[in-house]
C-alpha positions in Angstrom: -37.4 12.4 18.5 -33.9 11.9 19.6 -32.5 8.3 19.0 -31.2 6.3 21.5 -27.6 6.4 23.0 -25.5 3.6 21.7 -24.7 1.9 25.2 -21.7 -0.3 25.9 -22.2 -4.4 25.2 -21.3 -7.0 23.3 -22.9 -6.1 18.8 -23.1 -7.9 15.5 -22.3 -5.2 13.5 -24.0 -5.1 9.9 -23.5 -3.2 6.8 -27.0 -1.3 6.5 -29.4 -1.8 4.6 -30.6 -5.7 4.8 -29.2 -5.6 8.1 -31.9 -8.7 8.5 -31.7 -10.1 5.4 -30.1 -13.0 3.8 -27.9 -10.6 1.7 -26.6 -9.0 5.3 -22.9 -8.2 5.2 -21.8 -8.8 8.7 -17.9 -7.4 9.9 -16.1 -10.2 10.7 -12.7 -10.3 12.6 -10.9 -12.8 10.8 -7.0 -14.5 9.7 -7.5 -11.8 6.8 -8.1 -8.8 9.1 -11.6 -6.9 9.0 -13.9 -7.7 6.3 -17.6 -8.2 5.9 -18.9 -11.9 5.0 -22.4 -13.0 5.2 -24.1 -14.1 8.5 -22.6 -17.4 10.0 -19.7 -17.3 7.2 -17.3 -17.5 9.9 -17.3 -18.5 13.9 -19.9 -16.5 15.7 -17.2 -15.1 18.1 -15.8 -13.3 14.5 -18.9 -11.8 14.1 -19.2 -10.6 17.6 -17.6 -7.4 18.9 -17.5 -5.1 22.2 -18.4 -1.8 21.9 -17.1 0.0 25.3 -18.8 3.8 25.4 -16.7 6.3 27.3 -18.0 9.0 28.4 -17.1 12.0 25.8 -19.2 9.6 23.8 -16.1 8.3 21.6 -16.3 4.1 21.9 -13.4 1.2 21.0 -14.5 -1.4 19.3 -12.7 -4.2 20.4 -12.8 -7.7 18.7 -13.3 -10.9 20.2 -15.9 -9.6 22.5 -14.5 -12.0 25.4 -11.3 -12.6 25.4 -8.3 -10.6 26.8 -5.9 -9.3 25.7 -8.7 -8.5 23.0 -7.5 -6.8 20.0 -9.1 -3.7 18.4 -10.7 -1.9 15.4 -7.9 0.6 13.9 -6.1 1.7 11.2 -2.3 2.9 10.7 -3.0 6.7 9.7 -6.3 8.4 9.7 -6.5 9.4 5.7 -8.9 8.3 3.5 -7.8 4.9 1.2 -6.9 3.6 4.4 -7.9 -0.1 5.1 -9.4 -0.4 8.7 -7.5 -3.4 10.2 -7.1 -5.3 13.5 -4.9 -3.1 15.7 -2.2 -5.3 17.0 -2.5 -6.6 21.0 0.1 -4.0 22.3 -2.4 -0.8 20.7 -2.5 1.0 23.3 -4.3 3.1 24.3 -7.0 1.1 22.0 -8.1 3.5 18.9 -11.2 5.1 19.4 -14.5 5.6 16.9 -17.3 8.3 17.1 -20.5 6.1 16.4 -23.1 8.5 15.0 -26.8 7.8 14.2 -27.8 8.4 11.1 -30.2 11.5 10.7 -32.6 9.5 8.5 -33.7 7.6 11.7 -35.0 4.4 9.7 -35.0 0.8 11.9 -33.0 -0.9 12.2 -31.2 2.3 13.7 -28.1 2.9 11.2 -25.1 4.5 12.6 -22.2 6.1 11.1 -18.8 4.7 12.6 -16.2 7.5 12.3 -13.0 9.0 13.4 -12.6 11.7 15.7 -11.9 15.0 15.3 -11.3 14.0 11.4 -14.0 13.8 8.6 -13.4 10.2 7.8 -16.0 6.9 8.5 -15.9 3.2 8.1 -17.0 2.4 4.9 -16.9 -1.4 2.8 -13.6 -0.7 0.5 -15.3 -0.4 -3.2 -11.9 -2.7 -4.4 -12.9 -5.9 -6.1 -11.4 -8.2 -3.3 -13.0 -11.1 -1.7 -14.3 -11.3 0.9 -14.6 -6.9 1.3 -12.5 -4.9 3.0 -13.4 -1.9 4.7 -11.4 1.6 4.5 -11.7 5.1 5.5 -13.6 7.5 3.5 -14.7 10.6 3.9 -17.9 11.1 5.8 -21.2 11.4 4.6 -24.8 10.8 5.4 -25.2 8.1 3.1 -27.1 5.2 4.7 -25.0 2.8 1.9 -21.9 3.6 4.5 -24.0 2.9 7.6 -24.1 0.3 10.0 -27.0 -1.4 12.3 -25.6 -2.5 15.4 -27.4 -5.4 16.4 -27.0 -6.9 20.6 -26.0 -10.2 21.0 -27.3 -11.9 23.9 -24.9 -13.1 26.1 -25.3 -15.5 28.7 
């Protein structure tokens, strides 16, 4: 059974697994840059993000969902260590992701959020820093390094 194509719209993203549950680590877009803080930790329009598919299939990720110029998911190089940031207004063209499902197929649908044409994903930095950090490392198909990608409704 093939999972469902991500399609473009407006996400909560959340670290999987407990993508439901009160220990959910949801990625904000904050002062600090990208981390993951617990559900309603911050304004809900940190928490949201737009996730535009192209057509190869690559996406950008672009925080606030609804406001322009919006600002993107990035990073300076693509090597693993490095910390996954807001890409600054002028980024442009807008960094793109590869958003994978995982092959494990539990629900809610994980998916893997990595770089193209390099073997890197989004993962939560292991660093002791508060609130996390996330950072390139290299991919894998473990579901600790996977994300649900939950639709906000939107008026």
């Amino acid at each position: 059974m093939e999972t469902e194509a991500l399609s473009s719209g407006v996400y909560r993203i959340v670290s999987w697994p407990g993508a439901e549950g009160p220990e959910a680590r949801v990625l904000t877009a904050g002062e600090d840059g990208v981390t993951v803080t617990a559900p309603g930790a911050a304004p809900e329009r940190e928490q949201e993000f737009s996730v535009e598919v192209k057509p190869d299939g690559t996406c950008a990720i672009q925080i606030p969902a609804r406001l322009f110029p919006s600002r993107s998911l990035s990073y300076k190089e693509p090597e693993a260590g490095e910390r996954v940031i807001l890409g600054p207004v002028s980024d442009f063209p807008t960094r793109e992701w590869r958003i994978e499902p995982a092959p494990q197929r539990p629900l809610p649908p994980p998916y893997f959020i990595r770089v193209p044409d390099k073997e890197l994903q989004v993962v939560v930095s292991p660093k002791k820093i508060f609130p996390p950090e996330l950072e390139l490392a290299p991919s894998d198909f473990d579901l600790q390094n996977a994300w649900a990608l939950l639709p906000v409704k939107t008026d």
